[in-house]
C-alpha positions in Angstrom: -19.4 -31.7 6.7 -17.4 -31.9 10.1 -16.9 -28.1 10.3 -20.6 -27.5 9.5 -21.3 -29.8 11.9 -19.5 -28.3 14.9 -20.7 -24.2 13.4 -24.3 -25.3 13.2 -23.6 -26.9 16.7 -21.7 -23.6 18.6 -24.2 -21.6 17.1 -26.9 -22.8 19.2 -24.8 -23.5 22.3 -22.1 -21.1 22.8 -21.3 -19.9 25.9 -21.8 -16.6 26.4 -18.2 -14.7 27.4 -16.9 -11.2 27.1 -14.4 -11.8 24.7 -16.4 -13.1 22.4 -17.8 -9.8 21.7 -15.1 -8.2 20.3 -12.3 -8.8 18.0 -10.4 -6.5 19.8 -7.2 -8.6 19.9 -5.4 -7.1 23.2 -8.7 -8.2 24.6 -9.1 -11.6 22.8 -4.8 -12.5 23.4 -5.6 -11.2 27.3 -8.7 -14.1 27.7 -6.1 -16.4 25.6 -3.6 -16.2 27.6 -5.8 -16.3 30.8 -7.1 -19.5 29.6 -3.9 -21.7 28.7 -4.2 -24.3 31.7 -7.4 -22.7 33.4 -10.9 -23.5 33.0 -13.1 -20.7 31.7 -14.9 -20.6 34.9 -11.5 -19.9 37.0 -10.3 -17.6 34.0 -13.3 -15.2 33.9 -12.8 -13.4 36.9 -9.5 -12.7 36.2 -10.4 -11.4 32.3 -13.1 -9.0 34.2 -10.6 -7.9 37.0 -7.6 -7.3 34.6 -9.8 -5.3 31.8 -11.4 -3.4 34.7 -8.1 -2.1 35.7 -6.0 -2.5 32.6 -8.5 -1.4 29.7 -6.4 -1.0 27.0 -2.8 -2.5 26.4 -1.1 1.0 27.4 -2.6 0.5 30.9 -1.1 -2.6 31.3 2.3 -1.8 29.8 2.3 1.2 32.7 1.7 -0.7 35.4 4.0 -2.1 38.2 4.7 -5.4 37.6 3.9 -6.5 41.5 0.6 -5.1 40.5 0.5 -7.5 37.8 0.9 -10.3 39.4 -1.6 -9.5 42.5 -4.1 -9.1 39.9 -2.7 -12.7 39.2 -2.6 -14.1 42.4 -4.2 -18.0 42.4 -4.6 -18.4 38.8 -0.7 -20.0 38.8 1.6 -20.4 36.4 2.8 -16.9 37.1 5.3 -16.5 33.9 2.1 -15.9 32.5 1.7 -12.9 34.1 5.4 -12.0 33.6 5.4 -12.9 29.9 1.6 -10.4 29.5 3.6 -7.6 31.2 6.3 -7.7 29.1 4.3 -8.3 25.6 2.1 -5.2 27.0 5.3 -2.8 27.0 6.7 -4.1 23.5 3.6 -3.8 22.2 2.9 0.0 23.7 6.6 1.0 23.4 7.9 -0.6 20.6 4.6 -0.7 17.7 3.0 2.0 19.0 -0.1 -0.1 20.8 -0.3 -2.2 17.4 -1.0 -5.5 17.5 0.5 -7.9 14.8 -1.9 -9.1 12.3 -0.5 -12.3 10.8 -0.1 -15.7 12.6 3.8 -15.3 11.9 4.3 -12.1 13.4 2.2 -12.7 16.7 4.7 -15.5 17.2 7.5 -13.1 17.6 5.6 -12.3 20.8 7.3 -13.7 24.3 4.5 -16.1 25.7 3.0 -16.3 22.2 2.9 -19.8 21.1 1.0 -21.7 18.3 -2.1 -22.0 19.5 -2.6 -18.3 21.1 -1.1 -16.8 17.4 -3.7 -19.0 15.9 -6.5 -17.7 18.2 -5.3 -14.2 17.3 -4.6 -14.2 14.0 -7.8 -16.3 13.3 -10.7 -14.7 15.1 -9.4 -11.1 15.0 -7.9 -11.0 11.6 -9.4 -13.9 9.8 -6.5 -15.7 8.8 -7.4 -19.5 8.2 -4.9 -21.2 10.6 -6.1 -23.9 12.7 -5.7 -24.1 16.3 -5.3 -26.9 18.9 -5.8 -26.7 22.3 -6.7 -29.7 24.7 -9.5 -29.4 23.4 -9.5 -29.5 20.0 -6.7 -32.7 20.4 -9.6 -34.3 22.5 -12.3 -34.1 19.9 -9.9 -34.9 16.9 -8.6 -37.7 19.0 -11.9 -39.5 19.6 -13.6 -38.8 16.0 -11.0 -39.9 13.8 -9.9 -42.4 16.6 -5.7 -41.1 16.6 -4.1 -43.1 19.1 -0.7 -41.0 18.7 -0.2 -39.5 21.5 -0.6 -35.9 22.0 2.3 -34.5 23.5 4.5 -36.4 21.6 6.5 -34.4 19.0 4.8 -36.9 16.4 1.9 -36.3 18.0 1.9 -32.2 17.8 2.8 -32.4 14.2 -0.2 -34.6 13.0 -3.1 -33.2 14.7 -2.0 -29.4 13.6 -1.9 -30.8 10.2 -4.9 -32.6 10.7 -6.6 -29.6 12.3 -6.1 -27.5 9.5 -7.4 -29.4 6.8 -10.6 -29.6 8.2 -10.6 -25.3 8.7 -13.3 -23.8 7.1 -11.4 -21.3 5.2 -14.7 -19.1 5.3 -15.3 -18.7 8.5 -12.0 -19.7 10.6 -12.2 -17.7 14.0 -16.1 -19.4 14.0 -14.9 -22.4 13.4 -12.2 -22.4 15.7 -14.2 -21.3 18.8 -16.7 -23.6 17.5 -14.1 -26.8 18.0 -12.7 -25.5 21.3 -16.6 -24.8 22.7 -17.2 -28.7 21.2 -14.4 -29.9 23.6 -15.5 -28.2 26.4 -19.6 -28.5 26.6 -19.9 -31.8 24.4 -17.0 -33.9 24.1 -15.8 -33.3 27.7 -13.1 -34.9 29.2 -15.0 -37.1 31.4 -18.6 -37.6 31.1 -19.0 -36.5 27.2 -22.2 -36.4 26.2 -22.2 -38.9 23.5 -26.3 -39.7 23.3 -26.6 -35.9 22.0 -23.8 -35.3 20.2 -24.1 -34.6 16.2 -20.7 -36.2 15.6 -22.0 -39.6 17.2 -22.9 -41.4 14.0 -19.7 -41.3 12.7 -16.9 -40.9 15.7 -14.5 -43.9 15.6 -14.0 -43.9 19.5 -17.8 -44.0 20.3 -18.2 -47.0 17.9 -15.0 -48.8 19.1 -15.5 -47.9 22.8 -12.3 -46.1 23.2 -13.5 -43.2 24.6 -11.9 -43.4 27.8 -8.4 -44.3 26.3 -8.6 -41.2 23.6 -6.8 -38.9 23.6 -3.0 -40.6 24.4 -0.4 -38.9 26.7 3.3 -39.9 26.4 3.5 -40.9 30.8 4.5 -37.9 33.0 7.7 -36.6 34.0 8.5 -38.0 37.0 7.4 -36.0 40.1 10.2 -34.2 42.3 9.5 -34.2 45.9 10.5 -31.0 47.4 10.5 -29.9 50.9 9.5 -26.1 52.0 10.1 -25.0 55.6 8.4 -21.3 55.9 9.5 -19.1 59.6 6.8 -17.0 59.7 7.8 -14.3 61.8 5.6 -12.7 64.3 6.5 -9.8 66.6 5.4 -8.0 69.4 4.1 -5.0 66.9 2.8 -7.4 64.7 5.5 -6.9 62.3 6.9 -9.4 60.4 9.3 -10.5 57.3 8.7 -11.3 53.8 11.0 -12.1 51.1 10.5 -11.7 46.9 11.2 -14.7 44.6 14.3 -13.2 42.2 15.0 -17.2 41.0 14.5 -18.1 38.1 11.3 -20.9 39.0 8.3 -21.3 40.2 6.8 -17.9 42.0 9.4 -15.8 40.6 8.5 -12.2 41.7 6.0 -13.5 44.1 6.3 -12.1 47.9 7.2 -15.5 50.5 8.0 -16.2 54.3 11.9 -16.8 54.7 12.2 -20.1 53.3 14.6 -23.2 54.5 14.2 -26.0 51.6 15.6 -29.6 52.5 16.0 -32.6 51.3 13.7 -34.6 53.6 11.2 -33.5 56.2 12.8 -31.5 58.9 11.9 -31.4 62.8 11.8 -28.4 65.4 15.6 -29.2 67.0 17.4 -29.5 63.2 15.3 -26.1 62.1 16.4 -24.2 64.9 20.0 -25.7 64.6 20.0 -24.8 60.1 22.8 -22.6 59.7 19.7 -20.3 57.9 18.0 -20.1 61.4 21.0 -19.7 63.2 22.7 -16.8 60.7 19.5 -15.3 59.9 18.2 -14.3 64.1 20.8 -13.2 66.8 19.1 -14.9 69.8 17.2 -17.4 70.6 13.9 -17.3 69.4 10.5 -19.3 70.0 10.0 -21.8 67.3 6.3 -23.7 67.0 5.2 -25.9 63.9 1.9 -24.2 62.9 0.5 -27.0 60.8 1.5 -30.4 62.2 0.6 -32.3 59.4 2.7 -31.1 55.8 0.5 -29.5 53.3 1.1 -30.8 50.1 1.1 -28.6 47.0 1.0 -30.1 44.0 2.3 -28.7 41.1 2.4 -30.2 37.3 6.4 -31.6 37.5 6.9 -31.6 41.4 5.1 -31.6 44.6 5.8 -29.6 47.9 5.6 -30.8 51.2 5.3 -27.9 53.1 5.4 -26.5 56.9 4.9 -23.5 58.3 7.1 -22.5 61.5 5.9 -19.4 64.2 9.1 -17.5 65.1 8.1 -15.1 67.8 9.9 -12.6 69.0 9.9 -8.9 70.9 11.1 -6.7 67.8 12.7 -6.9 64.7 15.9 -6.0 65.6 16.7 -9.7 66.9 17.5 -9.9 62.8 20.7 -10.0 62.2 21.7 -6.5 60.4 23.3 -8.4 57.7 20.1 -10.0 56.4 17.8 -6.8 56.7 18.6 -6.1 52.5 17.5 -9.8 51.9 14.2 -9.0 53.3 11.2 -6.4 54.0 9.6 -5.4 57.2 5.7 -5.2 57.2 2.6 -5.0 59.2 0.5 -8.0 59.3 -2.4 -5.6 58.0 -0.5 -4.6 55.0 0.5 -8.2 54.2 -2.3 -9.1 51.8 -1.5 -6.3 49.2 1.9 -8.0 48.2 1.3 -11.0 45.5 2.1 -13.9 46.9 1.4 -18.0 45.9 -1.8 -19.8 46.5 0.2 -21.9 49.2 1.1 -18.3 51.1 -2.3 -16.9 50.3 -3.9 -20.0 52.1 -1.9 -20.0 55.0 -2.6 -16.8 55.6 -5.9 -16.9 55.2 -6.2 -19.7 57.9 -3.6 -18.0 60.5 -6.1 -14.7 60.2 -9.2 -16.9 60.7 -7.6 -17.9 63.5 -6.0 -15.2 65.1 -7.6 -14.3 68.4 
């Protein structure tokens, strides 16, 4: 009844989207991927841009993997990118362009978890395995009215089972777009639109008015403060210098400024005076806070207060010779093709809007 409930339902309002024309599975595990912790309407330019350039899984295994991730730029969580790239050259190199075809085998897959090998498996091959998305744990939450919370190891456990006893075996890649679609249009996280829902007559959270407490999380991690302190070199020639992420973290691979992290905010007179400043330039340079108010970037497990400092100078070789390897020398105009964080792209984006 539930699952012929929610088919009957997706049938008539399913949202039209590329990858739902195809069971292609490099094409429906690129859109999955995309989609873990992104909205379908931030995800779908991506999924266009990606298949425009990368149309089969050998395209994507050849390319460079600073491509990769400027085809990535803003949609975050970057080791999603790094994790595709990688997964496109196994797959090309190693099988031959050959997708698995059981849930158990696309798990071997780096960046593969449960839910995307569900996906997979389900809508491309028809194997009847559940998934469970934030969506799905929303709308099971509410009608069955589960107060364990989600990302709780308990949690996880009870709603997969859950999920798949209430598969239909038939029809599982249906009914498990179906459920996601349900979460997403009907049963949305804020605002669900209970007065036409199908499932209203018998959903526990409706009836008990707990639809604003359903689903549970387990609280946060707490946040970690961290402070960024860009020099953003500008030269006579309009050169400056940019530096890749190799750390293991957030942005790894991503294109940045010369960065100074601290432990609390930071002034002009202690930046100019950080051993980084003073090793890193061999005279005295011209120092200026760009934004005078931090911009905060928030990210899931820490925040970063962040400033951006104009070092001008006459030429590049006020660097000190030592630190040339550590860093690359660039034009301004050529600065948009390396990948870079949102927090770069939008200060760059404001510092061109401004430039005289």
């Amino acid at each position: 009844m539930f699952a012929n409930q929610l088919i009957y339902w997706y049938l008539k309002n399913k949202r039209d989207l590329p990858w739902r024309k195809t069971k292609d599975p490099y094409l429906v595990w690129l859109s999955e991927i995309m989609l873990q912790q992104t909205r379908v309407a931030q995800g779908l330019p991506y999924f266009l841009r990606f298949t425009t350039n990368f149309e089969t899984v050998f395209d994507l295994a050849k390319a460079e993997q600073d491509v990769v991730l400027k085809l990535w730029q803003g949609l975050g969580y970057y080791s999603r990118a790094r994790n595709l790239h990688f997964t496109a050259k196994y797959i090309a190199d190693e099988l031959q362009g050959i997708f698995p075809t059981t849930y158990k085998e696309l798990l071997t897959l780096k960046g593969v978890g449960d839910y995307t090998a569900s996906a997979i498996a389900s809508i491309c091959f028809e194997e009847p395995v559940a998934v469970v998305d934030g969506n799905v744990y929303r709308v099971l939450a509410r009608y069955f009215g589960i107060k364990t919370p989600i990302n709780s190891s308990k949690g996880i456990k009870e709603f997969k089972e859950l999920a798949q006893t209430l598969l239909d075996t038939s029809q599982p890649g249906t009914y498990n777009q179906a459920i996601m679609d349900f979460g997403a249009i009907q049963c949305k996280p804020q605002n669900p639109l209970c007065d036409s829902c199908p499932l209203s007559a018998s959903c526990i959270a409706l009836e008990k008015k707990l639809i604003k407490e359903l689903p549970v999380k387990e609280k946060k991690i707490k946040v970690k403060k961290r402070y960024f302190n860009y020099l953003v070199v500008v030269t006579d020639a309009n050169k400056t210098l940019i530096q890749q992420r190799v750390d293991k973290g957030i942005w790894q691979g991503l294109y940045q400024f010369p960065l100074i992290e601290t432990s609390e905010p930071i002034t002009e007179v202690p930046l100019i005076e950080h051993q980084i400043v003073e090793t890193l330039f061999t005279k005295q340079t011209s120092v200026s806070l760009y934004n005078q108010k931090d911009i905060v970037h928030k990210l899931s497990h820490q925040h970063l207060y962040t400033k951006f400092w104009i070092v001008k100078m006459n030429q590049i070789n006020e660097i000190n010779q030592i630190n040339k390897n550590d860093f690359e020398i660039t034009s301004w105009k050529a600065i948009n093709e390396f990948a870079v964080s949102v927090l770069i792209a939008n200060f760059l984006n404001d510092f061109f809007n401004k430039a005289p």
